[in-house]
PDB file with SEQRES, HELIX, SHEET and CRYST1 records, atoms N, CA, C and O in Angstrom:
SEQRES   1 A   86  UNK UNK UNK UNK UNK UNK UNK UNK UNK UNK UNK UNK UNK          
SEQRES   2 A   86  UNK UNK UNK UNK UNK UNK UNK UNK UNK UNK UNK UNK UNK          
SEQRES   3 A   86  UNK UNK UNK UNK UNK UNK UNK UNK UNK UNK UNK UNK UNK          
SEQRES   4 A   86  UNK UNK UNK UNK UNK UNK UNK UNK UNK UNK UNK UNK UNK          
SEQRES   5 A   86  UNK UNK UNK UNK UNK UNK UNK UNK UNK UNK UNK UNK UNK          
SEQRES   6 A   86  UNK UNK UNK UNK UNK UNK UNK UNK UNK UNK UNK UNK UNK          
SEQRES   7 A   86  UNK UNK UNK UNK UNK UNK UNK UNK                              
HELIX    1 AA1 UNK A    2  UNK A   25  1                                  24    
HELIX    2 AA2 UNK A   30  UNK A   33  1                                   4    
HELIX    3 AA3 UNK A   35  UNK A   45  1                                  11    
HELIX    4 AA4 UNK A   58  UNK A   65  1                                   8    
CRYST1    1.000    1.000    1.000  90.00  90.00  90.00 P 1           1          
ATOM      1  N   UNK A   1      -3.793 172.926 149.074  1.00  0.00           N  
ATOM      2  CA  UNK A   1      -3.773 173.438 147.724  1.00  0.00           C  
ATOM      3  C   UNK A   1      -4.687 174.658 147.588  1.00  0.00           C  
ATOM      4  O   UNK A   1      -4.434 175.781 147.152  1.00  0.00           O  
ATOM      5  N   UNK A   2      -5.448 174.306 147.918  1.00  0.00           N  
ATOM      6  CA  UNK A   2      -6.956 175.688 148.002  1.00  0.00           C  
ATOM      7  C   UNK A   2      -6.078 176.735 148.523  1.00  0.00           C  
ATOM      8  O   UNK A   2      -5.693 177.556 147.691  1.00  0.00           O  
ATOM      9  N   UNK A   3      -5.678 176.876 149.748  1.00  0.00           N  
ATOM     10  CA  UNK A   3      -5.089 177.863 150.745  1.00  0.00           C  
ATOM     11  C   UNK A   3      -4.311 178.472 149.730  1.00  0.00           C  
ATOM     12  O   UNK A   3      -4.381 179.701 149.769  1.00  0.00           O  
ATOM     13  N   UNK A   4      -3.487 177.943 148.703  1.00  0.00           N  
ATOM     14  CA  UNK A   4      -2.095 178.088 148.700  1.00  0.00           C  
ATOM     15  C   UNK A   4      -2.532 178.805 147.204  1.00  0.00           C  
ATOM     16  O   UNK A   4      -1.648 179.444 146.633  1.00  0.00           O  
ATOM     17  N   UNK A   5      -3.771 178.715 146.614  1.00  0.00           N  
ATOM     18  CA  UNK A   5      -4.161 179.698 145.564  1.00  0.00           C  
ATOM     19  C   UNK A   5      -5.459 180.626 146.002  1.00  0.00           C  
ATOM     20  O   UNK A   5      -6.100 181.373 145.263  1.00  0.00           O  
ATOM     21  N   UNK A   6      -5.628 180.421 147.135  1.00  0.00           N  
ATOM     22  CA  UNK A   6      -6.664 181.927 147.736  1.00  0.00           C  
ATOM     23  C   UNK A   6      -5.610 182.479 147.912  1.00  0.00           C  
ATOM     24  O   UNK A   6      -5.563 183.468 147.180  1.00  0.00           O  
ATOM     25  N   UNK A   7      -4.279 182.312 148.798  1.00  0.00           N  
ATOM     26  CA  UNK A   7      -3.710 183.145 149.051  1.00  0.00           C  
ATOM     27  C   UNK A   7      -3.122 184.136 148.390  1.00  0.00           C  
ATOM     28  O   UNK A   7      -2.978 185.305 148.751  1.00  0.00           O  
ATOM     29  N   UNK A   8      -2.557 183.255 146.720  1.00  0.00           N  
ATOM     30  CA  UNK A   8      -2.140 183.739 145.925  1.00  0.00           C  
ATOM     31  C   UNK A   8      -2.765 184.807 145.144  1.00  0.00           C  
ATOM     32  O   UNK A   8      -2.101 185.767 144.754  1.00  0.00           O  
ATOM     33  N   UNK A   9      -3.805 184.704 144.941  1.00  0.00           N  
ATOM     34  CA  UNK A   9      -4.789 185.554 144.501  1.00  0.00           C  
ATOM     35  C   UNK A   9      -5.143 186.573 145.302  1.00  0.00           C  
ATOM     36  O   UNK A   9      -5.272 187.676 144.770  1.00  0.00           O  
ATOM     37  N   UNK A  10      -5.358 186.449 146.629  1.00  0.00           N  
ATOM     38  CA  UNK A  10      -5.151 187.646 147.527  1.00  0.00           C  
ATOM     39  C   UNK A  10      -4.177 188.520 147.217  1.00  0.00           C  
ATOM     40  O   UNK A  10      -4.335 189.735 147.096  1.00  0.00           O  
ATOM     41  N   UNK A  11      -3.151 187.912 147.082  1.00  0.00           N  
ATOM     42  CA  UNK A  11      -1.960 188.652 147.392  1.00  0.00           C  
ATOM     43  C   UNK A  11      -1.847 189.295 146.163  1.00  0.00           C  
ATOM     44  O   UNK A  11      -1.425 190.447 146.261  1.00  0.00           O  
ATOM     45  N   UNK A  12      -2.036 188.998 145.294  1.00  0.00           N  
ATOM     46  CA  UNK A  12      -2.173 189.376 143.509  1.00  0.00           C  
ATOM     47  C   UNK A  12      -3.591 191.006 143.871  1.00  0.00           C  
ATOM     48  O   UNK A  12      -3.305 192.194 144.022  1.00  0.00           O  
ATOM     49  N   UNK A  13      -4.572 190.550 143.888  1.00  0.00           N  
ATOM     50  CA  UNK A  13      -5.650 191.217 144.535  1.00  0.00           C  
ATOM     51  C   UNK A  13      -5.018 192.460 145.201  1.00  0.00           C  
ATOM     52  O   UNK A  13      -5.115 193.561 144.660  1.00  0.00           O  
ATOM     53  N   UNK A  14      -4.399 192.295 146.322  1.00  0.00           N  
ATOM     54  CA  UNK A  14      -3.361 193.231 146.952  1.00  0.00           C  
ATOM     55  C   UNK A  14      -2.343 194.360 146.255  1.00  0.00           C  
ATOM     56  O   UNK A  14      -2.090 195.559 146.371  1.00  0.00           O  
ATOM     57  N   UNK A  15      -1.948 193.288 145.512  1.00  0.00           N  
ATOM     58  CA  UNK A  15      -0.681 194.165 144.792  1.00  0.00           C  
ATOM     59  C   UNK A  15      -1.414 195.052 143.855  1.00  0.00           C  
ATOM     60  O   UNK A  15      -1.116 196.246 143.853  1.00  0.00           O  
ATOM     61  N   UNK A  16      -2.287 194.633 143.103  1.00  0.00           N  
ATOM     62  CA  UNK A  16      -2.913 195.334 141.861  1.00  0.00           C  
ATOM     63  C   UNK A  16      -3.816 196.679 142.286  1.00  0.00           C  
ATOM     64  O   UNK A  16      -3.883 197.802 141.787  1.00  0.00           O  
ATOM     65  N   UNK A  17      -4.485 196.052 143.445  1.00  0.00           N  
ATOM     66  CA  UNK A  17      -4.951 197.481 144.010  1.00  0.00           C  
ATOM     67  C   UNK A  17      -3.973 198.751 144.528  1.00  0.00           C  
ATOM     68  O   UNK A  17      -4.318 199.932 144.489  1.00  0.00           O  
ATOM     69  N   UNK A  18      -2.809 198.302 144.972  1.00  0.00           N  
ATOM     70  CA  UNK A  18      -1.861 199.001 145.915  1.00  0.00           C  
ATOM     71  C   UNK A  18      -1.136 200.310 144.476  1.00  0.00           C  
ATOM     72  O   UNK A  18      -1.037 201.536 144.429  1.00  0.00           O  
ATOM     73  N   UNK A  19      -0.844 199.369 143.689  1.00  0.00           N  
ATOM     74  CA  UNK A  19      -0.001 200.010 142.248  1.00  0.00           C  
ATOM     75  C   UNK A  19      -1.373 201.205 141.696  1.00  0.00           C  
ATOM     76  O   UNK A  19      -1.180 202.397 141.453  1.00  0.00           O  
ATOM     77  N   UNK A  20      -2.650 200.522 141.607  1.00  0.00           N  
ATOM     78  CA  UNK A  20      -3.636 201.250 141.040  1.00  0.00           C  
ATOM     79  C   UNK A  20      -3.302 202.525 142.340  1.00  0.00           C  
ATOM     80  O   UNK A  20      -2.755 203.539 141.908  1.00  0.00           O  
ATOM     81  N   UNK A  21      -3.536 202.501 143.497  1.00  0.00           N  
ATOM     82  CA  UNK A  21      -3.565 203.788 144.428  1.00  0.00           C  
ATOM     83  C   UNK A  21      -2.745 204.378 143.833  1.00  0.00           C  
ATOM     84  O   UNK A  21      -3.040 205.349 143.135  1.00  0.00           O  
ATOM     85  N   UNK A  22      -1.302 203.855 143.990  1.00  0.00           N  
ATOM     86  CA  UNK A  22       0.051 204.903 143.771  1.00  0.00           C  
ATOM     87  C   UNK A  22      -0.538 205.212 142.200  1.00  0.00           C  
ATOM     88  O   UNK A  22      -1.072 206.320 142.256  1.00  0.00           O  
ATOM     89  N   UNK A  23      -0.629 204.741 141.026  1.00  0.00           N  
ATOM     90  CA  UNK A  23      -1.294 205.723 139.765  1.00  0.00           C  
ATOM     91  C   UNK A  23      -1.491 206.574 139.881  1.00  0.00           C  
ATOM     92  O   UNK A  23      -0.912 207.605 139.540  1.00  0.00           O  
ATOM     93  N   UNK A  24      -3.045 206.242 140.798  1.00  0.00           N  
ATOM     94  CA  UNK A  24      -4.162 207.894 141.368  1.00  0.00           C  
ATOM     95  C   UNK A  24      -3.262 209.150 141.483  1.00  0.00           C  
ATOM     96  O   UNK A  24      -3.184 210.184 140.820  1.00  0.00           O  
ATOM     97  N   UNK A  25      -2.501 208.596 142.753  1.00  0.00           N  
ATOM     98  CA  UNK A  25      -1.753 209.331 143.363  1.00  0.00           C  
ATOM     99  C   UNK A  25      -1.137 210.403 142.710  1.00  0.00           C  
ATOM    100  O   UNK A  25      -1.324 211.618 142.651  1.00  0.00           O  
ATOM    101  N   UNK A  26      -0.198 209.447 142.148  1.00  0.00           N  
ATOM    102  CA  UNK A  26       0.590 210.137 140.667  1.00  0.00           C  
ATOM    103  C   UNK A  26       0.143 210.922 139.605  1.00  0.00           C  
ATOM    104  O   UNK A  26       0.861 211.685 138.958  1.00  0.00           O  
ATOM    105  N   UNK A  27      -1.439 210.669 139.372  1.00  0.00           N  
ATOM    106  CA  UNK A  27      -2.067 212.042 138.811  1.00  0.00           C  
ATOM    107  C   UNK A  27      -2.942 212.884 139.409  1.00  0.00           C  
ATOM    108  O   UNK A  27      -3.810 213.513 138.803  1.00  0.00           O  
ATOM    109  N   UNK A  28      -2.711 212.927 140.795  1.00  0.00           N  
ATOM    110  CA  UNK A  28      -3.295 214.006 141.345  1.00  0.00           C  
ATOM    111  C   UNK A  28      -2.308 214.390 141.804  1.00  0.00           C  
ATOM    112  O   UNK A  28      -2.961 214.932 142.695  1.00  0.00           O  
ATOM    113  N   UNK A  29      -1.037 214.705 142.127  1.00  0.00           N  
ATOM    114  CA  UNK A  29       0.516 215.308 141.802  1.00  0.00           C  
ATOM    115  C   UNK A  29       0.520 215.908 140.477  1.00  0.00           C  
ATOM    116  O   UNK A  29       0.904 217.077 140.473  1.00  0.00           O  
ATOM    117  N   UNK A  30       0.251 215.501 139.552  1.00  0.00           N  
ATOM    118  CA  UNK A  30       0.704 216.319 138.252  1.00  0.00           C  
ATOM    119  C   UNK A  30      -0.518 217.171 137.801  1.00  0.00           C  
ATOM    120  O   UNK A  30      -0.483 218.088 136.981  1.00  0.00           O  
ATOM    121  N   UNK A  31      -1.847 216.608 138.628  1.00  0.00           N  
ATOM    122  CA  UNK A  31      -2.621 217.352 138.143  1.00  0.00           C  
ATOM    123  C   UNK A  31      -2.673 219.048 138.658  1.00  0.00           C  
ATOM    124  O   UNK A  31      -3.120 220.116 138.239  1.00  0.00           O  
ATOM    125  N   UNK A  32      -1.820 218.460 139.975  1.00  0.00           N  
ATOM    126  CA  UNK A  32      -1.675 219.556 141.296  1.00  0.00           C  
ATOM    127  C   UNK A  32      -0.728 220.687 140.566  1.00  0.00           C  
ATOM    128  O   UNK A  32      -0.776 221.909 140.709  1.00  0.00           O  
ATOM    129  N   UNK A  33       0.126 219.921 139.759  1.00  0.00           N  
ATOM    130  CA  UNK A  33       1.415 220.371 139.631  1.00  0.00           C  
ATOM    131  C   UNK A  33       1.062 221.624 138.278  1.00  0.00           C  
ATOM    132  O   UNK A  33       1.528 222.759 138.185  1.00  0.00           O  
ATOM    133  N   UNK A  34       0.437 221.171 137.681  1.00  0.00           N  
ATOM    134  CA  UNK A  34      -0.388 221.608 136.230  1.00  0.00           C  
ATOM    135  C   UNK A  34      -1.621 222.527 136.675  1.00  0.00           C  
ATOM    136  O   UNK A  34      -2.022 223.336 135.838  1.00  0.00           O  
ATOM    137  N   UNK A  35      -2.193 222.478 137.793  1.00  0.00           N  
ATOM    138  CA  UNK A  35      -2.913 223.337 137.862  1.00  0.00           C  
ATOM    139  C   UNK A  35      -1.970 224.578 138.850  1.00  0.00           C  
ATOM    140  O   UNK A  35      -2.536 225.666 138.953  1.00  0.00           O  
ATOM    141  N   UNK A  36      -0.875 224.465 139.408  1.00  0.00           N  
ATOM    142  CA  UNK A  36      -0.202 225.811 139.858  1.00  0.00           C  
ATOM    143  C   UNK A  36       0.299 226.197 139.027  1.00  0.00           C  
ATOM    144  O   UNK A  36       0.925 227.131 139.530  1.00  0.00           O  
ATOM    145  N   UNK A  37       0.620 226.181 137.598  1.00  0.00           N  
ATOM    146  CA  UNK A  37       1.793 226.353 136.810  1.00  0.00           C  
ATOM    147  C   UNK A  37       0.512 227.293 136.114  1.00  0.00           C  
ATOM    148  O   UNK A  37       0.752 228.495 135.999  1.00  0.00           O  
ATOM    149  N   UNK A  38      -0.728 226.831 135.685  1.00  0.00           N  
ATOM    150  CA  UNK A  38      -1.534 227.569 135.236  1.00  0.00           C  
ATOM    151  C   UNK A  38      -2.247 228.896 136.358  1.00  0.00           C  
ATOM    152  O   UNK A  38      -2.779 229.949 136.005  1.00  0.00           O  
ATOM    153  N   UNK A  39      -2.026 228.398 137.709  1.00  0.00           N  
ATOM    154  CA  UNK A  39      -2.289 230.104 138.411  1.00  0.00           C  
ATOM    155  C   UNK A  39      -1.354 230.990 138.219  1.00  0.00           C  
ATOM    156  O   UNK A  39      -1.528 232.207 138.278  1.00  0.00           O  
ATOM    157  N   UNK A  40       0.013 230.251 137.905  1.00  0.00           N  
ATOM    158  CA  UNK A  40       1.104 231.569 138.488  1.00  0.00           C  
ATOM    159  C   UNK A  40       1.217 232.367 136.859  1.00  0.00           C  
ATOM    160  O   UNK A  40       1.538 233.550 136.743  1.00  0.00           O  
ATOM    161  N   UNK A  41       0.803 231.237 135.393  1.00  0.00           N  
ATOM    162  CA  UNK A  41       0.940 232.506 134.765  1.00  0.00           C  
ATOM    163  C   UNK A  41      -0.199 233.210 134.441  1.00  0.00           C  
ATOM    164  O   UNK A  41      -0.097 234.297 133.873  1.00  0.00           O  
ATOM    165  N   UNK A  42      -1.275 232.737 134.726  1.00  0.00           N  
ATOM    166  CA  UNK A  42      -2.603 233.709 134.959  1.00  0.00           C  
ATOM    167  C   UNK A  42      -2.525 235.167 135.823  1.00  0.00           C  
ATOM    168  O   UNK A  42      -2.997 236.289 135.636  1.00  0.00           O  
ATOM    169  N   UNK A  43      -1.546 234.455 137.030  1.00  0.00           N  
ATOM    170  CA  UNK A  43      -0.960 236.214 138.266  1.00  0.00           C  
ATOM    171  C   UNK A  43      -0.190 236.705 137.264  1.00  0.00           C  
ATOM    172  O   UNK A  43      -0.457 237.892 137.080  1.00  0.00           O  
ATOM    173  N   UNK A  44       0.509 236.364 136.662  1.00  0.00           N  
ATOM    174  CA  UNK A  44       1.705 236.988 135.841  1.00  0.00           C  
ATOM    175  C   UNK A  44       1.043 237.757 134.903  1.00  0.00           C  
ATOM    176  O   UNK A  44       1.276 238.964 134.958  1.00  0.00           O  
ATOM    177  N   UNK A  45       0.200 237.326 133.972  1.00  0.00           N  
ATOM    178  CA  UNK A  45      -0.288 238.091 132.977  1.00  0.00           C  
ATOM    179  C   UNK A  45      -1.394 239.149 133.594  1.00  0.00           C  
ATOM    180  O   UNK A  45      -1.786 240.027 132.825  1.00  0.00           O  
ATOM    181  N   UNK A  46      -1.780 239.126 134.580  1.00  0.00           N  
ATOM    182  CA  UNK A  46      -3.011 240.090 134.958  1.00  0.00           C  
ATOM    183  C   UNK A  46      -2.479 240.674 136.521  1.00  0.00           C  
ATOM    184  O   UNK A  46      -2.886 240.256 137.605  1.00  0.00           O  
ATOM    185  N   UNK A  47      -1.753 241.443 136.361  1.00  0.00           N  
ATOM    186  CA  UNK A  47      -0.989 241.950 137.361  1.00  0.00           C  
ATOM    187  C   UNK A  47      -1.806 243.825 137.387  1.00  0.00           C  
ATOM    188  O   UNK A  47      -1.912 244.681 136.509  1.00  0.00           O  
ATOM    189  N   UNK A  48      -2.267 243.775 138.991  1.00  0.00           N  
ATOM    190  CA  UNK A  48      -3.961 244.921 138.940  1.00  0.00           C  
ATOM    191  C   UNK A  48      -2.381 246.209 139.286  1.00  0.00           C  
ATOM    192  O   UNK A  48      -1.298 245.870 139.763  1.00  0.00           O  
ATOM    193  N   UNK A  49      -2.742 247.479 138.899  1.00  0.00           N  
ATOM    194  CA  UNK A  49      -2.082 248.951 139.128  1.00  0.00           C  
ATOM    195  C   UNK A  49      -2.297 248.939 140.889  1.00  0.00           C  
ATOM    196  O   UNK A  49      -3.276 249.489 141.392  1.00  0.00           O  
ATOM    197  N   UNK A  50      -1.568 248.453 141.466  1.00  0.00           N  
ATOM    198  CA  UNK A  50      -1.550 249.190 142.977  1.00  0.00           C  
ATOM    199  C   UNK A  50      -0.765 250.779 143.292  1.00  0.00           C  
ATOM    200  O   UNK A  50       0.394 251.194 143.324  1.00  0.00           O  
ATOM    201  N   UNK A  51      -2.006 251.295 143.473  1.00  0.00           N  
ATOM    202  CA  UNK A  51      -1.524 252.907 144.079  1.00  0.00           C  
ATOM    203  C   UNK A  51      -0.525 252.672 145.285  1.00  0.00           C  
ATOM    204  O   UNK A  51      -0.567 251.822 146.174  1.00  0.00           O  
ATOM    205  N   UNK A  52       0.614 253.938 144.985  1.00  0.00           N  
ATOM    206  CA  UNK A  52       1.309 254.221 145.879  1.00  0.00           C  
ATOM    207  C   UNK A  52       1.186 254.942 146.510  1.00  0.00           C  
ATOM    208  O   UNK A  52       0.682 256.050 146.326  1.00  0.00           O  
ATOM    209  N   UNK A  53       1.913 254.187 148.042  1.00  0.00           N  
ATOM    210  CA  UNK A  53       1.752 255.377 148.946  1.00  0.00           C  
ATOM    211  C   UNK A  53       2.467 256.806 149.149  1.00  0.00           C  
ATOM    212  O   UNK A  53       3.651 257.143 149.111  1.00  0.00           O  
ATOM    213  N   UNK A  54       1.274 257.508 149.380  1.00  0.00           N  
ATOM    214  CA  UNK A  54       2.110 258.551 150.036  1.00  0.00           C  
ATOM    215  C   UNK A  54       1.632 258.883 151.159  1.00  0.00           C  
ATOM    216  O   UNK A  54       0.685 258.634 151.905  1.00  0.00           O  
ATOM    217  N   UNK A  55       3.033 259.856 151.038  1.00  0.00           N  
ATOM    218  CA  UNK A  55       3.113 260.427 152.330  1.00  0.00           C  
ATOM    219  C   UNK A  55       1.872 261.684 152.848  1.00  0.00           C  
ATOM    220  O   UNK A  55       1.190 262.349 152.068  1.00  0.00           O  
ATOM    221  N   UNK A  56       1.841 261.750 154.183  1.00  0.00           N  
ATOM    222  CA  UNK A  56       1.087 262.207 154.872  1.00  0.00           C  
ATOM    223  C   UNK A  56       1.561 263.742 154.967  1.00  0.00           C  
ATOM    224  O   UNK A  56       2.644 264.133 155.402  1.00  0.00           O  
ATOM    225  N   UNK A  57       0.347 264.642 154.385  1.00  0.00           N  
ATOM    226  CA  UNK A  57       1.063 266.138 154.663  1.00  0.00           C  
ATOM    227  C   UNK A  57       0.532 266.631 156.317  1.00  0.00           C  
ATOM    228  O   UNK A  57      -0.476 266.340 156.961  1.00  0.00           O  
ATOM    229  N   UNK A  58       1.621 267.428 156.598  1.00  0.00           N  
ATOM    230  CA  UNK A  58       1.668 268.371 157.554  1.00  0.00           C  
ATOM    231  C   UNK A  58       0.333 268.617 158.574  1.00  0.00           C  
ATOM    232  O   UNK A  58       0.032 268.409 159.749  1.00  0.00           O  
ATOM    233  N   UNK A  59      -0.156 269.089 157.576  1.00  0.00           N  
ATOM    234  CA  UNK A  59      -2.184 269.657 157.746  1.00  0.00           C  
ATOM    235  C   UNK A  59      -2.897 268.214 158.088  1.00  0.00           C  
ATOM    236  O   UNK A  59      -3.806 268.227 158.918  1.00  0.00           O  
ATOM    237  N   UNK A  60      -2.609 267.279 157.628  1.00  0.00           N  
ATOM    238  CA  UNK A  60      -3.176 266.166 158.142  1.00  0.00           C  
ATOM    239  C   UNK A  60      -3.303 265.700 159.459  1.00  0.00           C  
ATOM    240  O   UNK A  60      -4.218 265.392 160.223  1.00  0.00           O  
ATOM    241  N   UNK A  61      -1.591 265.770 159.473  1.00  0.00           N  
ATOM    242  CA  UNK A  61      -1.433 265.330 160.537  1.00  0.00           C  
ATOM    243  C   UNK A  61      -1.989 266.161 161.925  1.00  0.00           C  
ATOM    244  O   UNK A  61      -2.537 265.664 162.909  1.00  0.00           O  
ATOM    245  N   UNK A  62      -1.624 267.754 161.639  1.00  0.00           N  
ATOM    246  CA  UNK A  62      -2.077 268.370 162.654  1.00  0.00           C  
ATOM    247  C   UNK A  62      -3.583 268.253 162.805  1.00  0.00           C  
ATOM    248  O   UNK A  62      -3.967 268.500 163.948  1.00  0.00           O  
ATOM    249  N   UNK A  63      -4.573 267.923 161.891  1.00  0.00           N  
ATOM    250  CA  UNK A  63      -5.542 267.984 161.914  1.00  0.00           C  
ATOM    251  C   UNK A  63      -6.395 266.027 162.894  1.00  0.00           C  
ATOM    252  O   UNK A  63      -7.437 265.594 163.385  1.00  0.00           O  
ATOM    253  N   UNK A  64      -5.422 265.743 162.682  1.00  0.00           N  
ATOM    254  CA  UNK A  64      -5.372 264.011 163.562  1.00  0.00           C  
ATOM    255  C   UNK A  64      -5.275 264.450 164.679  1.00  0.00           C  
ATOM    256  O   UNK A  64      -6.014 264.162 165.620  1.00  0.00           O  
ATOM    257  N   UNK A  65      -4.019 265.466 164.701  1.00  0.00           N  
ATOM    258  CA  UNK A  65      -3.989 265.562 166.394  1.00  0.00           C  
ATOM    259  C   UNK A  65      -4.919 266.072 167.356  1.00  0.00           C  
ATOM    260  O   UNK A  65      -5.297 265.716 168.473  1.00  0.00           O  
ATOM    261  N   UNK A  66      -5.214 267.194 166.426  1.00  0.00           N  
ATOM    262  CA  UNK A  66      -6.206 268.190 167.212  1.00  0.00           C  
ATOM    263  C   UNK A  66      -7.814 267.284 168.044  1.00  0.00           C  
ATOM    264  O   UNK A  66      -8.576 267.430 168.999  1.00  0.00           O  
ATOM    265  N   UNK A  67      -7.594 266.447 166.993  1.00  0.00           N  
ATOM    266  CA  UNK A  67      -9.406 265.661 166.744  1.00  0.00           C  
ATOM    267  C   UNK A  67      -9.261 264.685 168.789  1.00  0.00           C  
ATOM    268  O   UNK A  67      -8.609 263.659 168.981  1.00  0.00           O  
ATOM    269  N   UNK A  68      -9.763 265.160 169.481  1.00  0.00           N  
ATOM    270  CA  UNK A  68      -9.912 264.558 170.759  1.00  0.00           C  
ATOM    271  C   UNK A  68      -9.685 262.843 170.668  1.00  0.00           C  
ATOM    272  O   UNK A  68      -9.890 262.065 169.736  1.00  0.00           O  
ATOM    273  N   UNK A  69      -9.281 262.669 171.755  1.00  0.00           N  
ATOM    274  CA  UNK A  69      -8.841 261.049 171.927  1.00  0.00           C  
ATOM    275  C   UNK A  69      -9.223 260.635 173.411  1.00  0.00           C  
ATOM    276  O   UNK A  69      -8.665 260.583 174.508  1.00  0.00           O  
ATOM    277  N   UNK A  70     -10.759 260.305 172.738  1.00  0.00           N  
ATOM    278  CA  UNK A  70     -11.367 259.786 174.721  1.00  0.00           C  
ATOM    279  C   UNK A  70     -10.463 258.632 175.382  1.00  0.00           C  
ATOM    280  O   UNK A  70      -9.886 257.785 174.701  1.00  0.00           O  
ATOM    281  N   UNK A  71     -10.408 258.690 176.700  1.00  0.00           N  
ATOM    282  CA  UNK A  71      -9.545 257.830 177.092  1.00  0.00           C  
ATOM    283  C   UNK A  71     -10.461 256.579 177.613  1.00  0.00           C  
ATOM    284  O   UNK A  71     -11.587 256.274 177.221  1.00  0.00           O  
ATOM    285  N   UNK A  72      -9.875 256.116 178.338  1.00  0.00           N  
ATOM    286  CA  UNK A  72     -10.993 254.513 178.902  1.00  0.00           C  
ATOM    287  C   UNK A  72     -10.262 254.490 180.114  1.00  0.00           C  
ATOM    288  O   UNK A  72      -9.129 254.073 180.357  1.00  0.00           O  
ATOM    289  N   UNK A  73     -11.153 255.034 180.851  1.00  0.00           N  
ATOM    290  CA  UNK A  73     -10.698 254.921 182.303  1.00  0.00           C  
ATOM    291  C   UNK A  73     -11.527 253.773 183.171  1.00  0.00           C  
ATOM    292  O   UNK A  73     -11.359 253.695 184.388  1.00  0.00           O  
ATOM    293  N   UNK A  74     -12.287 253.031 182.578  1.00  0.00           N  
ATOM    294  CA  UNK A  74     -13.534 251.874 182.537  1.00  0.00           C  
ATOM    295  C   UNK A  74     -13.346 250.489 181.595  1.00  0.00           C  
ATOM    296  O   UNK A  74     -14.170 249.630 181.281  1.00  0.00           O  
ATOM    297  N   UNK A  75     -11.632 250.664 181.213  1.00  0.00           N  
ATOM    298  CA  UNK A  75     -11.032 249.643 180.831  1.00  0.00           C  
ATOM    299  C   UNK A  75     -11.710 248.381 181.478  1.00  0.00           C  
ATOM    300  O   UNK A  75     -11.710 248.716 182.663  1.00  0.00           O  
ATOM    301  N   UNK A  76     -12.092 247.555 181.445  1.00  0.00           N  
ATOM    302  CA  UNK A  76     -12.086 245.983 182.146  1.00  0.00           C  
ATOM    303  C   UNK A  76     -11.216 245.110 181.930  1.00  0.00           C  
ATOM    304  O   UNK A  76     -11.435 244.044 182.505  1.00  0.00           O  
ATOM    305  N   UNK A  77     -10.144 245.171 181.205  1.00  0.00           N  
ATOM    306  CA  UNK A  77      -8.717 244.600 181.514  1.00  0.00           C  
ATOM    307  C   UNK A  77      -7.286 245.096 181.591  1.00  0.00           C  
ATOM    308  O   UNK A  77      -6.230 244.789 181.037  1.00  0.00           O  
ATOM    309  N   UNK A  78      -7.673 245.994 182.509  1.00  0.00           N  
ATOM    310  CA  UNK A  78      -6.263 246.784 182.631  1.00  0.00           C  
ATOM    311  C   UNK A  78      -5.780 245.659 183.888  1.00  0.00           C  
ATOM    312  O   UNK A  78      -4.549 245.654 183.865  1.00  0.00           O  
ATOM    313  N   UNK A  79      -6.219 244.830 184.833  1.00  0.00           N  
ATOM    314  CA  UNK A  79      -5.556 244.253 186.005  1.00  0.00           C  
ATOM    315  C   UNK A  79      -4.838 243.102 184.959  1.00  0.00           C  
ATOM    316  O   UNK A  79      -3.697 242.801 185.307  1.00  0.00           O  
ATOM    317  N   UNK A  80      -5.364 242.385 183.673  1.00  0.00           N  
ATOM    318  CA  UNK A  80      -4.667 241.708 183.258  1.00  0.00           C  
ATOM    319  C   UNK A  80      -3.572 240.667 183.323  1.00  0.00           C  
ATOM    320  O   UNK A  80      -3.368 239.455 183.394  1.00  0.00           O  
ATOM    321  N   UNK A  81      -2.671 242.489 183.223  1.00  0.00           N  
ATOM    322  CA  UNK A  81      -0.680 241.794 183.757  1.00  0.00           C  
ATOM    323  C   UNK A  81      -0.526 242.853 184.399  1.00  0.00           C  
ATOM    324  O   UNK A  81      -0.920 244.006 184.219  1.00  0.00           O  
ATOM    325  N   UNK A  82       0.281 242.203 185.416  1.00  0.00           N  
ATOM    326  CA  UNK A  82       1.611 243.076 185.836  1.00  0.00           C  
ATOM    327  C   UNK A  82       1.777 244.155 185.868  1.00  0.00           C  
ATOM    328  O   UNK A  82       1.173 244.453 184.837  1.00  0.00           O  
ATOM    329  N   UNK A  83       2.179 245.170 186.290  1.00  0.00           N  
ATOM    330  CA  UNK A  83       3.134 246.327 186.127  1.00  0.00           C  
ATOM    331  C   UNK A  83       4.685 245.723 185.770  1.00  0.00           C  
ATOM    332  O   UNK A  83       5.029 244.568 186.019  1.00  0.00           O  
ATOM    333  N   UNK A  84       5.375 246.550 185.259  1.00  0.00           N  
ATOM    334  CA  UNK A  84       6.623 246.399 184.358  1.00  0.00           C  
ATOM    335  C   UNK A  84       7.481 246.240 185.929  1.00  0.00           C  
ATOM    336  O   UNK A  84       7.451 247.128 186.781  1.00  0.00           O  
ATOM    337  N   UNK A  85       7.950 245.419 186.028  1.00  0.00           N  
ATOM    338  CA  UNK A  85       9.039 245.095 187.048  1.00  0.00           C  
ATOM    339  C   UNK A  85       8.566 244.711 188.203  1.00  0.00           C  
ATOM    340  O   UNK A  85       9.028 245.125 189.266  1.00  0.00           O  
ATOM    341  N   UNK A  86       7.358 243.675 188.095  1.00  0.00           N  
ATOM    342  CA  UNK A  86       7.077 242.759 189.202  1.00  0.00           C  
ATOM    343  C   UNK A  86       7.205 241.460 189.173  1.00  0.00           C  
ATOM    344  O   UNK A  86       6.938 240.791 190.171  1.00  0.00           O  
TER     345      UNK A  86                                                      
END                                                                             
């Protein structure tokens, strides 16, 4: 008889905790759910001026080129890989 109402009560014990988790659960989903709904229209309403690009004039560019480009002949991982078709 004892056994047969510890058990019951366990099992009661069991269930009541198990339903309480899934609750939690269930409002930290909506809380999740309620707090993205409030970032995306916070992005929406405060949307920053991004400058566009432009293009690169002429003079720039020649002026990139001109500017020296030391090489690395003291690489330490050029043995790496391979040559192309070995």
């Amino acid at each position: 008889m004892r056994r047969i109402v510890l058990s019951t009560v366990a099992v009661a014990l069991i269930a009541a905790s198990a339903s309480q988790a899934l609750a939690v659960q269930a409002l930290a989903v909506q809380a999740l759910a309620v707090q993205a709904l409030a970032v995306q229209a916070l992005a929406a309403q405060s949307r920053p001026h991004v400058r566009k690009d432009t293009a690169m004039s002429e003079q720039v560019r020649k002026a990139l080129d001109a500017v020296d480009q030391p090489s690395r002949p003291g690489w330490q991982y050029s043995d790496w890989s391979a040559p192309a078709g070995r």
